[in-house]
C-alpha positions in Angstrom: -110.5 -22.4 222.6 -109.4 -18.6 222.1 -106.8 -19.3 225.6 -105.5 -22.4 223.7 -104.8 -20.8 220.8 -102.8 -17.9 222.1 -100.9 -20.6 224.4 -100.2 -21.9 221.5 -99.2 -18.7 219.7 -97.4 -17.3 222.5 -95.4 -20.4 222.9 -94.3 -21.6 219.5 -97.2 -24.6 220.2 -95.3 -26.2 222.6 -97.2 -26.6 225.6 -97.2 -28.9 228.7 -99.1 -31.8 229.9 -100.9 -29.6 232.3 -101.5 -26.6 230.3 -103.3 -28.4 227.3 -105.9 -31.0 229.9 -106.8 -27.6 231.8 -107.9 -26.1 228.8 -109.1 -28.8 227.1 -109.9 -32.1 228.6 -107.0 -35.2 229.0 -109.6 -37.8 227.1 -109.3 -34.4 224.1 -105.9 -34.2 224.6 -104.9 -38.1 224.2 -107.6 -38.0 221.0 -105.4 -35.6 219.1 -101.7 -37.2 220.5 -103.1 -40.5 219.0 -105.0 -39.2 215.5 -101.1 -37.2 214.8 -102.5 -33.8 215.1 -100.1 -33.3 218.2 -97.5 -35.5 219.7 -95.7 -35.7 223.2 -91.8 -34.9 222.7 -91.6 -36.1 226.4 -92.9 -36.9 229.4 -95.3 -33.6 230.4 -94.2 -31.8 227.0 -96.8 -31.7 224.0 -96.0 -30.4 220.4 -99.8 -29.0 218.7 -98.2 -30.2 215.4 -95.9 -33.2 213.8 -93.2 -31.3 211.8 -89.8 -31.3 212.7 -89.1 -28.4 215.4 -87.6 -25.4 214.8 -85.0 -23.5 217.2 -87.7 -21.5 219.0 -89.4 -24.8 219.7 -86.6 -26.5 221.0 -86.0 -23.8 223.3 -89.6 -23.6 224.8 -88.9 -27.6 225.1 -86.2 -27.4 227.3 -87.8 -24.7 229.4 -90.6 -26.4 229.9 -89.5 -30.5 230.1 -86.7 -28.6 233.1 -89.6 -27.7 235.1 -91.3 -24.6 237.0 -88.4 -21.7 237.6 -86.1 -23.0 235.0 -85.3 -20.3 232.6 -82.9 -20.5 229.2 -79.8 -19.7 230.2 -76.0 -18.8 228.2 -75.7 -19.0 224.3 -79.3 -20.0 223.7 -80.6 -17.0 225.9 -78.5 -14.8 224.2 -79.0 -15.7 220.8 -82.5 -15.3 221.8 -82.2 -12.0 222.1 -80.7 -11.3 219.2 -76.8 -12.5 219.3 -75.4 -12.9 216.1 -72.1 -15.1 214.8 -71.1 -18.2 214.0 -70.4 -20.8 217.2 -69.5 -23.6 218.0 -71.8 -24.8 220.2 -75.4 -26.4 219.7 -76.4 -27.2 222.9 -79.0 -25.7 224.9 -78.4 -24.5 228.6 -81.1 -23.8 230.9 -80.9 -22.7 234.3 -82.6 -23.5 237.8 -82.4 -22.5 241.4 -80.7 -25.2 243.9 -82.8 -27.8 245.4 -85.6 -27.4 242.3 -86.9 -30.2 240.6 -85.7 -30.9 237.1 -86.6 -33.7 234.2 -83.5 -36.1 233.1 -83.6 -34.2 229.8 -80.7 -35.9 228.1 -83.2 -39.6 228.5 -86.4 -37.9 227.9 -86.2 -35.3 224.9 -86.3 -36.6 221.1 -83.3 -37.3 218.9 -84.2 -33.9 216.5 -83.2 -32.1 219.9 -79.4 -30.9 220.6 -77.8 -31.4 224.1 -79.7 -29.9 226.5 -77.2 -29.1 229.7 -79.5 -28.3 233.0 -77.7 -26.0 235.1 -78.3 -25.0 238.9 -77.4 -21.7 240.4 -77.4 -20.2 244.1 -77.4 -16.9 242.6 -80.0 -15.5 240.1 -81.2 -11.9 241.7 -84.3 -10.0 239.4 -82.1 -7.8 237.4 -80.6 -11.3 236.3 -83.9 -12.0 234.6 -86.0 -11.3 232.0 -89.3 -11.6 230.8 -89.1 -13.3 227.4 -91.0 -16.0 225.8 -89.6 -18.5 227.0 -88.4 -16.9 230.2 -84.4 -16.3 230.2 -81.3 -14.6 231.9 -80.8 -11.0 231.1 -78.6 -10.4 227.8 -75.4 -9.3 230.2 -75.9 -12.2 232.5 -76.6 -14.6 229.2 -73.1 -13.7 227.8 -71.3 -13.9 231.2 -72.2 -17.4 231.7 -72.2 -18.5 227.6 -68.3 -17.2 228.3 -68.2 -19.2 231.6 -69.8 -22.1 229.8 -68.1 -22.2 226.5 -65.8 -24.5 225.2 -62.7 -23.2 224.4 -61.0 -20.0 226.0 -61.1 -18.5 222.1 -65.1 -19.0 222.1 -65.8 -17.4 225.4 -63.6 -14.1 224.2 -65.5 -13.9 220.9 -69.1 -14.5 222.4 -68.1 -11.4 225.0 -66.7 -9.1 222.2 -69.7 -10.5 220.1 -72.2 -9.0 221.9 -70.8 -6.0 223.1 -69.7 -5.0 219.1 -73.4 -5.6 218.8 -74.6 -3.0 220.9 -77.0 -5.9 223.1 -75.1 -5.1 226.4 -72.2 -3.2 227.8 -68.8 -3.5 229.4 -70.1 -2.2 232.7 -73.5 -4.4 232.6 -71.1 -7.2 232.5 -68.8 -5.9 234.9 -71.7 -5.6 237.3 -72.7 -9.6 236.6 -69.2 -10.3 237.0 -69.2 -8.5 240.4 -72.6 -11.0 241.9 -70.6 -13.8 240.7 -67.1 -14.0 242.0 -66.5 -17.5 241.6 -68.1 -17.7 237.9 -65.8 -20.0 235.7 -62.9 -18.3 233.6 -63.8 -14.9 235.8 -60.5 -13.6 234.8 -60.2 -14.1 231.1 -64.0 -12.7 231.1 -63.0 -9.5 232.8 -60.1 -8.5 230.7 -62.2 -9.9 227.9 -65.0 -7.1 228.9 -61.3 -4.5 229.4 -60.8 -5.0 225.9 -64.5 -4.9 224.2 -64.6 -1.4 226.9 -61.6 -0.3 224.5 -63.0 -1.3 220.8 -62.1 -4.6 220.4 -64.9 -6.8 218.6 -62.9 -9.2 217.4 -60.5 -12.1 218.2 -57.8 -10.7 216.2 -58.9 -7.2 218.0 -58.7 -8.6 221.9 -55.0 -10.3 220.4 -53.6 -6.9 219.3 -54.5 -5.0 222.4 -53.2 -7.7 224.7 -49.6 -7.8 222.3 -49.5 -3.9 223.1 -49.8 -4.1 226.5 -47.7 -7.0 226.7 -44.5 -5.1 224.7 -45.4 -1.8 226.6 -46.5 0.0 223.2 -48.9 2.7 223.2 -52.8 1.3 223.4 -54.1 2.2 219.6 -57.9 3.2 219.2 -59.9 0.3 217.5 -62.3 0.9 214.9 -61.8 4.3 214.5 -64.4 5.8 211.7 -63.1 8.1 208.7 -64.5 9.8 205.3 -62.2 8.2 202.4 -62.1 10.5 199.2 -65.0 9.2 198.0 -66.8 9.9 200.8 -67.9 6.3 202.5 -67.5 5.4 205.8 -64.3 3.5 206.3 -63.3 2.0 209.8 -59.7 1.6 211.2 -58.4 -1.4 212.6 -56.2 0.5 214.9 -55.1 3.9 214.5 -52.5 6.2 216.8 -53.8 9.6 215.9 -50.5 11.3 217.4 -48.2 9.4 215.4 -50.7 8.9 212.1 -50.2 5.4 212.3 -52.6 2.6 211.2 -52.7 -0.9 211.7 -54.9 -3.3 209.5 -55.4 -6.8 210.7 -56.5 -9.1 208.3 -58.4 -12.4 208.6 -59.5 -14.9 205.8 -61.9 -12.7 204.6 -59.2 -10.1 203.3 -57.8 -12.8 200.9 -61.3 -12.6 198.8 -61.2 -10.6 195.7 -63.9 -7.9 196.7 -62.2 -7.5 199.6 -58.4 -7.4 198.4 -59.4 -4.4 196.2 -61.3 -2.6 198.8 -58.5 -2.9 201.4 -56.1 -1.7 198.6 -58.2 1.3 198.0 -57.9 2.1 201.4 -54.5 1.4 202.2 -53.8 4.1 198.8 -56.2 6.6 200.5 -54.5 6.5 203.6 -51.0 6.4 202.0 -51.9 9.5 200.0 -52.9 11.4 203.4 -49.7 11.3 204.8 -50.2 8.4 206.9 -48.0 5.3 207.9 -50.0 2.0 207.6 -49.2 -1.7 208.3 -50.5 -4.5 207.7 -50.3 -8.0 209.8 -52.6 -11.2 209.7 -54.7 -11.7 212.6 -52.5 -15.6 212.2 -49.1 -13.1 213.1 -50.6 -11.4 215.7 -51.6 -14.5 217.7 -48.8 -16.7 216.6 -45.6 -14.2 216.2 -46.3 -11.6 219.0 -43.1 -10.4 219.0 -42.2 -10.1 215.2 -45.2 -7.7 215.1 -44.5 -5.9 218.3 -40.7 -5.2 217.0 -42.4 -4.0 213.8 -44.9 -2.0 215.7 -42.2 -0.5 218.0 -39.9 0.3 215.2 -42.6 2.4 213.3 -43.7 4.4 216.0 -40.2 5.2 217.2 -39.4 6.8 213.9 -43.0 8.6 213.9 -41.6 10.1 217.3 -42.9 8.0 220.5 -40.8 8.2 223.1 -40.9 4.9 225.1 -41.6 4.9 228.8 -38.1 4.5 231.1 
């Protein structure tokens, strides 16, 4: 009983067919599937339990209904291991090697389950895995292929600036992934994706400003640049050009909220007060009115004395 109960704790009490009649008996196991103490969620996959299943659950499900060597995969590894935002996508992606056997998942698991999408790869070497519970991708090769997997274009840039703002993985580890996969899906938009987070950018709005300066042939800014105010805090730049004291504050939705309207305006006076030029745009200008902002932009750093390139 002590083995089944640290199965049980080591796995969120999911468990398989096999796992629970080798340390119990199948006659034990079909008495507590039929007196509701546990219930099968699908063929081979048990549940010691009969509430509704949280997310660790629900990955150790998909693991486990996908069959030996399958191991979470994308988002869902990543968030695993610690990713944080809000996305737009619910599904579950595991991963297993060509030519192994995997369940029909999207007949077989229950209703309280998202999507699960199995996915099958020639390439997984060892430094592409880890040893999690459940069993997953790296963090680096988790974001590549959440970016490769994703959506929308936007999502995939977010989930790659995401992580690496976060400090889970690194431009080069990526790069490195990148370089075992050649043919991954939206290979290109990753790498300049992984350029950018490699320069500052954690953000959507972030990536969007870099790309517009190198697109007008403007000075690259530094992103998120810390400073003292006069009070003393903390305080991080959007984008700053130290030569030509220049800032540039990008503002999403947030910046219309009332906390946050006064703090920016404290800021913006603290850096007025220094000496320094600031501008402002919304993250909707920057992605929608490139060249409005980049006229703007060009027009303040010509009269802070940058000489454009001939």
């Amino acid at each position: 009983m002590e083995e089944l109960e640290w199965v049980l704790f080591s796995q969120c009490n999911v468990l398989t067919w096999a796992q629970a009649s080798g340390l119990l008996t199948p006659a034990k196991v079909r008495h507590r599937i039929r007196t509701g103490r546990w219930r099968q969620v699908c063929r081979g996959v048990l549940v010691a339990g009969n509430g509704p299943l949280d997310v660790d659950q629900q990955r150790w499900i998909a693991v486990l209904a996908a069959g030996p060597g399958t191991r979470l995969a994308g988002l869902a590894a990543a968030q695993a291991g610690g990713l944080r935002g809000r996305f737009r996508e619910e599904r579950i992606d595991v991963l297993v090697p060509v030519g192994g056997h995997h369940a029909d998942l999207y007949r077989r698991l229950p209703l309280e389950m998202p999507a699960v999408k199995v996915r099958r790869t020639h390439h997984l070497p060892e430094q592409d895995c880890q040893l999690a519970r459940p069993v997953r991708t790296s963090m680096a090769r988790s974001v590549v292929d959440a970016a490769s997997w994703a959506r929308f274009p936007d999502q995939a840039q977010l989930i790659v600036a995401a992580a690496c703002q976060q400090r889970l993985t690194t431009p080069d580890e990526l790069s490195e992934v990148l370089r075992r996969l050649p043919r991954a899906p939206r290979r290109e938009l990753i790498t300049a994706t992984v350029r950018d987070a490699a320069a500052g950018a954690g953000s959507l709005s972030e990536i969007d400003f870099l790309r517009l300066c190198r697109k007008h042939r403007l000075p690259v800014p530094d992103l998120q640049q810390r400073r003292v105010d006069g009070s003393g805090r903390v305080r991080y730049r959007d984008a700053y050009w130290r030569e030509f004291r220049l800032h540039v504050e990008v503002d999403g939705g947030h910046h219309m909220e009332v906390g946050h309207w006064e703090a920016d305006m404290r800021r913006q006076n603290d850096i007025w007060t220094s000496g320094d030029r600031i501008l402002r745009f919304t993250a909707h200008q920057v992605r929608n009115h490139p060249t409005e902002v980049a006229a703007t932009l060009r027009t303040a750093l010509l009269a802070a004395g940058w000489s454009p390139p001939v």
